[in-house]
SEKE-871416 format. One line per 2 residues: number of its first residue (from 1); their letters; for each residue x, y, z of C-alpha. Coordinates in Angstrom, 2 decimals, decimal comma, always signed. Layout:
SEKE-871416
NUM = a = X:Y:Z ~ ...
//
This chain:
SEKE-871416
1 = xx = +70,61:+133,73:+111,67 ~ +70,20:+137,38:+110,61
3 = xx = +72,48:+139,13:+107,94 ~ +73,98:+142,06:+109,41
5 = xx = +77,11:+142,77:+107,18 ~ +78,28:+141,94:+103,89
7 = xx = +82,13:+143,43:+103,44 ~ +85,10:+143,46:+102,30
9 = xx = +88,55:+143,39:+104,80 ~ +92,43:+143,15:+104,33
11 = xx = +93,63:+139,86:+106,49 ~ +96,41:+141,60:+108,90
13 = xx = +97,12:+138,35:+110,64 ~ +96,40:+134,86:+110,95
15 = xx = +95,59:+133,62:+114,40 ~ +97,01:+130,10:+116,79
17 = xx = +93,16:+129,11:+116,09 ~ +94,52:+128,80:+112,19
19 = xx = +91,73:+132,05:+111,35 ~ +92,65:+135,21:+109,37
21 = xx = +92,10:+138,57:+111,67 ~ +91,04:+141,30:+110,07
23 = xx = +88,34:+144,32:+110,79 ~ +85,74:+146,34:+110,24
25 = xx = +83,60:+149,52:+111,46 ~ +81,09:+146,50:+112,87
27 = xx = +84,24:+145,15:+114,50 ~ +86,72:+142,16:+114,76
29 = xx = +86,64:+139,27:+111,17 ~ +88,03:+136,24:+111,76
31 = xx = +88,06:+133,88:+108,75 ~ +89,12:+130,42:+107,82
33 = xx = +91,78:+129,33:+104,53 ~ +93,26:+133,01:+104,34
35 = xx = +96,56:+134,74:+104,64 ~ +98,20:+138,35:+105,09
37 = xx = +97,68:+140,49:+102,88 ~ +94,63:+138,67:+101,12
39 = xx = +91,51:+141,16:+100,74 ~ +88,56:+138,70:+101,87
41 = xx = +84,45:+139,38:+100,79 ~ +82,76:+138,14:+103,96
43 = xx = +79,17:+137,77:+105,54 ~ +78,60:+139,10:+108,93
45 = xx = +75,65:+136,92:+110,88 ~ +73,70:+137,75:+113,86
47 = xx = +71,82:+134,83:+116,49 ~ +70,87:+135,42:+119,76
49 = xx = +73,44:+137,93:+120,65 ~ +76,32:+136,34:+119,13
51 = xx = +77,98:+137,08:+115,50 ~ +79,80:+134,64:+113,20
53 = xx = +81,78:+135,43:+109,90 ~ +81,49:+133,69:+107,00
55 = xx = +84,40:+133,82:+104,32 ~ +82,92:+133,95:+100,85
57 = xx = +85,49:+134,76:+98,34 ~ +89,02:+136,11:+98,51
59 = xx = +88,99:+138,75:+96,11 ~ +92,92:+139,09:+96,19
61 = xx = +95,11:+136,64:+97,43 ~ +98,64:+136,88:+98,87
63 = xx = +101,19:+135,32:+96,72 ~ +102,99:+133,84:+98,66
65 = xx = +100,81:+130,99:+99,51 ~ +100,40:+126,71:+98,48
67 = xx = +98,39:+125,12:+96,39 ~ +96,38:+122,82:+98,55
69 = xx = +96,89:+119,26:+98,53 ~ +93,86:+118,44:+98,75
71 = xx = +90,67:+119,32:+96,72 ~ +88,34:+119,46:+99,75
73 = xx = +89,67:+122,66:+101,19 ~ +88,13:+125,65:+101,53
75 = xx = +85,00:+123,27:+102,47 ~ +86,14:+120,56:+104,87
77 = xx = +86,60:+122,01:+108,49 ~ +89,38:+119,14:+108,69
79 = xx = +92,93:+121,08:+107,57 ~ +93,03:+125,11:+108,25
81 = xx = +96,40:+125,57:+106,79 ~ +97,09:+123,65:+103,60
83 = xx = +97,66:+126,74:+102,21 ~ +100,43:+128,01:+103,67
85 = xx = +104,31:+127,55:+102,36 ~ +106,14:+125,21:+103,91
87 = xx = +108,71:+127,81:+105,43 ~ +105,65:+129,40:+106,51
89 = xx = +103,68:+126,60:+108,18 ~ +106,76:+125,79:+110,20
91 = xx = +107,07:+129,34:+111,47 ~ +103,72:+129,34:+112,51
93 = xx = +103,79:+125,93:+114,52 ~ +106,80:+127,08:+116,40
95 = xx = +105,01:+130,54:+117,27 ~ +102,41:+128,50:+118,72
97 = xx = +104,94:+127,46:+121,30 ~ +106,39:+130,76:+121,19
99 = xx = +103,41:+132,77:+122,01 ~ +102,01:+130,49:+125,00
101 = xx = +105,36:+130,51:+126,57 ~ +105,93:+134,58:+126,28
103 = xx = +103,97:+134,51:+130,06 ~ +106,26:+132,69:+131,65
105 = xx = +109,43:+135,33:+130,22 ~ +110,72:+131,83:+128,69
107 = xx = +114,69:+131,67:+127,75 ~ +114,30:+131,27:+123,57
109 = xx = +117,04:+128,66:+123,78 ~ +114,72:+126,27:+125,64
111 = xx = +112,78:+125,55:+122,73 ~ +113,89:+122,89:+121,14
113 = xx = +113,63:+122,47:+116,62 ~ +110,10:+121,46:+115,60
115 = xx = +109,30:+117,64:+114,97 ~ +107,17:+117,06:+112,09
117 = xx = +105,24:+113,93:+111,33 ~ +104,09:+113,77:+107,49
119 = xx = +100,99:+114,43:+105,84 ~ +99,14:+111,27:+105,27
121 = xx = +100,08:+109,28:+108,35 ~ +96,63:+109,32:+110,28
123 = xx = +95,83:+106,18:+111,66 ~ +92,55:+106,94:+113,36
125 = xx = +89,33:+108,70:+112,49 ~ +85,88:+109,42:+113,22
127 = xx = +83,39:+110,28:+110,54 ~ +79,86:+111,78:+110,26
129 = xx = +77,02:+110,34:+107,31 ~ +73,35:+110,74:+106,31
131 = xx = +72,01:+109,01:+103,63 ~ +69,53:+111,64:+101,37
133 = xx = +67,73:+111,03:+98,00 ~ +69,59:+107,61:+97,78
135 = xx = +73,14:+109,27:+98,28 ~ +75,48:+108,75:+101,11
137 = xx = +77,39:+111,78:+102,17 ~ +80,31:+110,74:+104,51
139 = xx = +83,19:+112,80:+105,51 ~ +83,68:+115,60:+108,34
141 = xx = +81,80:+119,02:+109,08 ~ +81,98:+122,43:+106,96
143 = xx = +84,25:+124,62:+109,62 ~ +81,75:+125,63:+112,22
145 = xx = +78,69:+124,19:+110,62 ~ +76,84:+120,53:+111,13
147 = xx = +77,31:+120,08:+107,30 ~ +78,72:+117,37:+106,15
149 = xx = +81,33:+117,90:+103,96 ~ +80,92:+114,40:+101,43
151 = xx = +84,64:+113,01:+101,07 ~ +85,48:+110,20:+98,16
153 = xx = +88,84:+110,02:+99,80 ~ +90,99:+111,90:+102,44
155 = xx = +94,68:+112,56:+102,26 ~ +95,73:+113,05:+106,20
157 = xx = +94,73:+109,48:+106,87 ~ +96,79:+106,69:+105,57
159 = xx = +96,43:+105,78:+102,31 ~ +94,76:+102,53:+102,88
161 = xx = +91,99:+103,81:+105,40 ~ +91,67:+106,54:+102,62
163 = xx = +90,95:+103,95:+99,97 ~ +88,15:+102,44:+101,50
165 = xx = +86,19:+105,90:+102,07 ~ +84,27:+105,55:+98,51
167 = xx = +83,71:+101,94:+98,20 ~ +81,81:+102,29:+102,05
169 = xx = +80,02:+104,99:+100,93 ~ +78,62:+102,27:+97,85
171 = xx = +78,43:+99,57:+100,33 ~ +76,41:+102,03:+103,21
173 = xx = +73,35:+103,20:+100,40 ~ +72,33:+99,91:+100,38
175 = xx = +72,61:+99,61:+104,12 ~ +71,35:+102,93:+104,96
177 = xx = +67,73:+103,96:+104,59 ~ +66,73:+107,59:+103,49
179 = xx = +67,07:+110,17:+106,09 ~ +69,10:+107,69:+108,43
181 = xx = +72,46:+109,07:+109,89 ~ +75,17:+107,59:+110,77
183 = xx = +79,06:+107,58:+113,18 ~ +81,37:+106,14:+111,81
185 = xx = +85,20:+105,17:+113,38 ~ +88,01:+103,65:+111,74
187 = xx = +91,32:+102,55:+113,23 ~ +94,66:+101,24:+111,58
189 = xx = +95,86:+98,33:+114,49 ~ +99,21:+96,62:+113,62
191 = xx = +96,36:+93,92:+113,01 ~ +94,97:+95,45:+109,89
193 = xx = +92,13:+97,65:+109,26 ~ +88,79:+98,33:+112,23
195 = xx = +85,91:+99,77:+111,02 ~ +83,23:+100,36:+113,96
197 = xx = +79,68:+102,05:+112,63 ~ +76,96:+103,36:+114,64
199 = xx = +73,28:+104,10:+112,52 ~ +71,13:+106,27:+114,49
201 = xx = +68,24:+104,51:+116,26 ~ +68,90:+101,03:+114,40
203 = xx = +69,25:+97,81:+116,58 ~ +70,19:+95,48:+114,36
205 = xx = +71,19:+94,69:+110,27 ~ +68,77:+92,47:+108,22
207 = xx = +71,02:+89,52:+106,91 ~ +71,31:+90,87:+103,34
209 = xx = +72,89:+94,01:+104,92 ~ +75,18:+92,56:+106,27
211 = xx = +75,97:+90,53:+103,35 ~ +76,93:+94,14:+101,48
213 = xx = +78,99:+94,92:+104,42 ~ +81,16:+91,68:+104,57
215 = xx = +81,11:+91,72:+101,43 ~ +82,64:+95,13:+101,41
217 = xx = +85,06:+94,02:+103,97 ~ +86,54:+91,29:+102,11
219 = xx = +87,17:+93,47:+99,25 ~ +88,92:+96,30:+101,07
221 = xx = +91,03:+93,87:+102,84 ~ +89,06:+95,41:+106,24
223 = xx = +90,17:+93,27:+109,22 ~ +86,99:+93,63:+111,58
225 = xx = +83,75:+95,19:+111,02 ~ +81,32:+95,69:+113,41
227 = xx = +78,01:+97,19:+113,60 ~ +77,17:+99,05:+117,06
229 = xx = +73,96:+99,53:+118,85 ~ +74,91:+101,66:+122,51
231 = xx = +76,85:+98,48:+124,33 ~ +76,02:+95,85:+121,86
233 = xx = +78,47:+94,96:+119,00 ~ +77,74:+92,70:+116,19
235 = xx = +80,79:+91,74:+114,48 ~ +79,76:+91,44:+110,96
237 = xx = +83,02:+90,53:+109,49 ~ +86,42:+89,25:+111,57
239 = xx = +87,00:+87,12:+114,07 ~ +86,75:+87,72:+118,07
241 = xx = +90,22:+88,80:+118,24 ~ +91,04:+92,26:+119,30
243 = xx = +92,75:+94,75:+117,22 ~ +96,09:+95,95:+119,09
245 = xx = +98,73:+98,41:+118,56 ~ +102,29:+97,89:+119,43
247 = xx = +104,27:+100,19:+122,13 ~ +107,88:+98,84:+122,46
249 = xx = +107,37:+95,50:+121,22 ~ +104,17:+94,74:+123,31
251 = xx = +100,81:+94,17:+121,98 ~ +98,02:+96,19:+123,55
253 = xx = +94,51:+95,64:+122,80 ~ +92,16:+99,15:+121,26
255 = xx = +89,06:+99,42:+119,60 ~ +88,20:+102,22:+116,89
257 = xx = +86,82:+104,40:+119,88 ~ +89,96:+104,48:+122,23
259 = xx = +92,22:+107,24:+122,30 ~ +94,71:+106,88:+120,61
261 = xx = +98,05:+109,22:+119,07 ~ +97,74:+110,43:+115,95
263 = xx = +100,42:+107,76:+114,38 ~ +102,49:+105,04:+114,89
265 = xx = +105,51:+107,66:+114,49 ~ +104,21:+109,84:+117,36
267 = xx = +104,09:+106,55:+119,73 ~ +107,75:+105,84:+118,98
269 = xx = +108,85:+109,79:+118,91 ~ +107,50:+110,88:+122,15
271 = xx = +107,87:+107,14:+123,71 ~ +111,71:+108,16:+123,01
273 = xx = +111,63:+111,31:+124,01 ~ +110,28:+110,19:+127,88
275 = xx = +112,42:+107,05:+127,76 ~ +115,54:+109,34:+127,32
277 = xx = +114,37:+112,28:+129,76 ~ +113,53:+109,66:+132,25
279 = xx = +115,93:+106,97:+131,92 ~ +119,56:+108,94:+131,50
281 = xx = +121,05:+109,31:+134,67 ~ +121,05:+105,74:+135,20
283 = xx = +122,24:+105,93:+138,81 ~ +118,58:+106,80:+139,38
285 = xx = +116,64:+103,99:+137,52 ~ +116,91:+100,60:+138,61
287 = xx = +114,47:+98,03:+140,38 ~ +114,58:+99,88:+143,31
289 = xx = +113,32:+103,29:+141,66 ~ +109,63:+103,57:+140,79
291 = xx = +108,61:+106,09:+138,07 ~ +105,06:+107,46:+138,18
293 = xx = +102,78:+107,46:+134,67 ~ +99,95:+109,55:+135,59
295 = xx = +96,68:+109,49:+132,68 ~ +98,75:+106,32:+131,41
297 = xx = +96,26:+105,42:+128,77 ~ +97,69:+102,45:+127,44
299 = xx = +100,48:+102,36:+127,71 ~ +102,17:+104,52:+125,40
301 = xx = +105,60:+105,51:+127,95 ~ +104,22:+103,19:+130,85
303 = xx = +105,63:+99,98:+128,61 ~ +109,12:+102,03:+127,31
305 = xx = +109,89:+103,13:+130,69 ~ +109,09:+99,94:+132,37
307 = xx = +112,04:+98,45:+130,88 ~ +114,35:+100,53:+132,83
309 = xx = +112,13:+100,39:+136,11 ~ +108,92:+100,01:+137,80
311 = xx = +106,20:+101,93:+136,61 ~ +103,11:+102,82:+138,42
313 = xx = +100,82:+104,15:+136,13 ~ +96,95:+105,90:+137,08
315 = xx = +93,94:+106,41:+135,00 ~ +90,69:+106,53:+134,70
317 = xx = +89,54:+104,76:+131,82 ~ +88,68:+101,32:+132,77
319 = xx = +89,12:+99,71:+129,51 ~ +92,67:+101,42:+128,90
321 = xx = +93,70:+100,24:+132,05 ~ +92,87:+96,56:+131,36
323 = xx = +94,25:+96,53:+127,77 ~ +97,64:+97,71:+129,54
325 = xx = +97,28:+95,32:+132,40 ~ +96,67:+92,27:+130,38
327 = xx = +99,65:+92,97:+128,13 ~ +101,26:+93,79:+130,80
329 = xx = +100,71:+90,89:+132,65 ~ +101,31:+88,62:+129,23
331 = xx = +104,84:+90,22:+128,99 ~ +105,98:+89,79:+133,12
333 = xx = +106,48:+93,64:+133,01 ~ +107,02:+95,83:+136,06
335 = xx = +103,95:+97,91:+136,19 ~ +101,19:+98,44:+138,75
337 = xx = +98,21:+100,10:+137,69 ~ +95,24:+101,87:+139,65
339 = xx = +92,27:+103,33:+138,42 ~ +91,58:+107,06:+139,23
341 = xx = +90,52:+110,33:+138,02 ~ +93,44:+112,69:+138,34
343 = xx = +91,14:+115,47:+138,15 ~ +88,41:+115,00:+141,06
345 = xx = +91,18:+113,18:+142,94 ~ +94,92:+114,34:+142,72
347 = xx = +97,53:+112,24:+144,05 ~ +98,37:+114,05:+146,81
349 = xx = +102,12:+114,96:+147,56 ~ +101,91:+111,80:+150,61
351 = xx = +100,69:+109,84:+147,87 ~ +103,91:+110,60:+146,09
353 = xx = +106,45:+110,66:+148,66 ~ +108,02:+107,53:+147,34
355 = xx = +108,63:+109,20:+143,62 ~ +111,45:+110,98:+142,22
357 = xx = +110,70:+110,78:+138,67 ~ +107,32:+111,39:+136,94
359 = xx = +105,44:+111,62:+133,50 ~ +101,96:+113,19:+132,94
361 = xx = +100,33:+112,98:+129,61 ~ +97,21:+114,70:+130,87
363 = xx = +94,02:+115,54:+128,41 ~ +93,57:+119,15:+126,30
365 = xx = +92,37:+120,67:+129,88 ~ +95,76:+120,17:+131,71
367 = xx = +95,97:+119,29:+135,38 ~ +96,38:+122,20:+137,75
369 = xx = +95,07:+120,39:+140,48 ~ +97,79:+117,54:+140,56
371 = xx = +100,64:+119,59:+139,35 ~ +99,62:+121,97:+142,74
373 = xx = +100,11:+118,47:+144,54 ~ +103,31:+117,85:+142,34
375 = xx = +105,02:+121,04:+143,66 ~ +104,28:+119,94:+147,42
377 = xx = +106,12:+116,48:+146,66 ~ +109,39:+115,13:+146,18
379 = xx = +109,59:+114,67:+142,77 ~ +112,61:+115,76:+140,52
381 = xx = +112,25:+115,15:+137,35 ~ +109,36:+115,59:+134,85
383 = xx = +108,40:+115,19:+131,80 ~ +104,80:+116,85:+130,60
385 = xx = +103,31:+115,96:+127,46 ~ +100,26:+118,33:+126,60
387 = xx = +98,09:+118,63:+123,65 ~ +97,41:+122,25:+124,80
389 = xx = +100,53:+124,78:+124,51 ~ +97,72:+127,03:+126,42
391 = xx = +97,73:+125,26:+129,46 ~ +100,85:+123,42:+129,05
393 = xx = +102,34:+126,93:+130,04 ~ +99,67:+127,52:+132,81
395 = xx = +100,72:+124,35:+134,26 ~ +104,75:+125,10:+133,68
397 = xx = +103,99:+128,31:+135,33 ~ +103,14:+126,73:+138,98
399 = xx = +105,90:+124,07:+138,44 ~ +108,35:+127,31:+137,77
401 = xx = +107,23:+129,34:+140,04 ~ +108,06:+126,67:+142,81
403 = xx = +111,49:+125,78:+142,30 ~ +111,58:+123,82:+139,15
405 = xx = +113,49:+124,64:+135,89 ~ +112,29:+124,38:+132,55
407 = xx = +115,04:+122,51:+131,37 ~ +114,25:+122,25:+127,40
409 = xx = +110,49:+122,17:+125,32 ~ +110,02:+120,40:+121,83
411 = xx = +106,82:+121,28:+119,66 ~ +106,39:+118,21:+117,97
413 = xx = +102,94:+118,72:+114,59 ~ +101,76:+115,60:+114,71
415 = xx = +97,81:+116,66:+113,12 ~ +100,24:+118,07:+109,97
417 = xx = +97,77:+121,32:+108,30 ~ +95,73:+121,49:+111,12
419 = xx = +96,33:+124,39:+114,33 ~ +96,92:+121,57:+116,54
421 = xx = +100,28:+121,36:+118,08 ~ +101,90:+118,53:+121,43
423 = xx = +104,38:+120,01:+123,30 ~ +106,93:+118,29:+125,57
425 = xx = +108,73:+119,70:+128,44 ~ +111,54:+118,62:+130,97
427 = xx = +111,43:+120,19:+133,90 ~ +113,96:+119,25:+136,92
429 = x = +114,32:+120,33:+140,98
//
């Protein structure tokens, strides 16, 4: 990359990407871990065509900002906004919401107060490491680099998949050789601790590797480790049985790789939240009435709301669908499943002539194509939980625009510091 500008700007704004806006006579600056008002000394870089800013001191700051809780930022591209006050932060999630939903000329009394889950509650995460001059750096990226930002701990996951960060990293230089890199996931399952790790063109772990490793597991109280080659797993440490989370009372089987929500508090907070949009005019659930759980996962509202009527759920991750089967199954619950990808194949509004109530949880893209078959159907009620404010409103939009209402929206901050925000809307016919 080419050095085209080195400069100095005033931040005038800070962005729903989380990035400082500012200018100069070159043109637009957008920069990471600022604020208003703070006067930034930047590099300007050129590479094929394209330009990228790169924040290298703040020269004045704005007052009125945090002290960071952690000692990582500024470096880690992990949390944008640890920085702000907390009057501030809030603010800025709810003009997330806000600003998507100014298209649609939204009523401000739609949006409902912001749900927070707190710092330090992540139960899931997935790690980069290389191993270089006998040292194992393990943590996430530098914001918009492939660096590896080497993390001893990390305060956004829970404390105990924190804790075992730095005694790995001991455990993985003996494992490791020089120059090798390495994925690495961790999970916290109401089953205790899964740690799933990938090395880059290895097959397999001599035995006194995997002595470090067990060894390692045993004294971080680690539940199941296993050591991954493409399809094959070698469990180095725990038994056969399968980690599982809880929705509702039922078990449901996951690995470290499955998608999962953020927290244990975000699978009973928005599990609520669609059990009570769903569920309350009870003159309309019963065994009679079938509700409709379209990208299901596993489980998350198909197990809630199945205990107040069949639910047929769709997806199209195979292994999702069987973990929620099986438990299903196990418990006698009302719930059919089918395998399908919403995206290539909509339901189409025959499909759901027989539904009157309906919850999509669809991925960051949305789902245009089945909410267009959604507005052709019979459905009254639904409840749309989106990752994406963005397309959460260009979905709202067609359901709006053909008849229904947008009853009420709730951000809820589940990725706490981060320019991430779920939003969930009612909308009724």
């Amino acid at each position: 990359m080419a050095l085209v500008e080195q400069a100095i700007c005033t931040i005038e704004k800070v962005n729903f990407q989380g990035l400082g806006e500012g200018k100069t006579e070159q043109g637009p600056v957008r920069l990471p871990y600022v604020l208003p008002g703070d006067v930034a000394e930047f590099e300007r870089h050129a590479y094929r065509g394209k330009s990228e800013t790169i924040l290298k001191n703040i020269v004045e700051k704005n007052a009125s900002r945090k002290e960071p809780v952690c000692q990582y930022f500024g470096a880690c591209g992990g949390c944008l906004l640890q920085h702000f006050l907390d009057e501030d932060y809030a603010k800025f999630k709810v003009g997330m919401l806000e600003n998507a939903l100014k298209e649609m000329l939204y009523i401000p009394n739609v949006i409902l107060p912001l749900i927070t889950v707190p710092f330090g509650q992540r139960r899931r995460a997935n790690m980069n490491g290389v191993k270089k001059n006998d040292q194992v750096y393990l943590g996430f990226h530098r914001f918009h680099s492939h660096q590896i930002i080497n993390l001893d701990y990390c305060p956004s996951l829970l404390p105990e998949l924190s804790a075992i960060i730095a005694p790995l990293k001991k455990a993985l230089a003996v494992v490791m050789e020089d120059r090798e890199k390495l994925v690495l996931f961790v999970a916290k399952s109401a089953s205790g601790i899964d740690v799933s790790l990938e090395i880059h063109n290895r097959t397999f772990l001599e035995e006194h590797k995997r002595k470090v490793l067990k060894e390692f597991a045993l004294e971080c109280n680690v539940g199941r480790l296993i050591f991954r080659y493409r399809k094959r797993v070698d469990v180095i440490h725990g038994d056969e049985s399968i980690p599982y989370v809880v929705f509702d009372g039922v078990e449901v089987a996951i690995d470290s790789h499955c998608f999962l929500q953020s927290s244990d508090m975000s699978d009973r907070v928005l599990g609520d939240m669609v059990v009570k949009y769903l569920t309350s005019h009870k003159e309309h659930v019963g065994c009679d009435v079938k509700i409709l759980d379209l990208f299901c996962g596993r489980g998350t509202y198909t197990i809630p709301l199945s205990r107040h009527a069949h639910v047929d759920g769709f997806e199209c991750d195979a292994k999702a669908l069987r973990a929620l089967g099986d438990a299903a199954q196990t418990n006698n619950l009302p719930i059919t499943l089918k395998q399908r990808d919403l995206f290539s194949y909509p339901l189409t509004s025959e499909e759901l002539i027989n539904y009157r109530k309906c919850i999509i949880n669809p991925p960051r893209a949305g789902a245009e194509a089945q909410i267009r078959e959604i507005t052709n159907s019979k459905i009254e009620e639904i409840c749309y939980v989106s990752c994406s404010p963005e397309t959460f409103v260009r979905d709202a939009k067609i359901l709006v625009e053909s008849g229904y209402t947008l009853v009420e929206v709730t951000p809820f901050d589940q990725f706490y510091y981060s320019p991430h925000l779920e939003v969930i809307g009612y909308f009724k016919k």
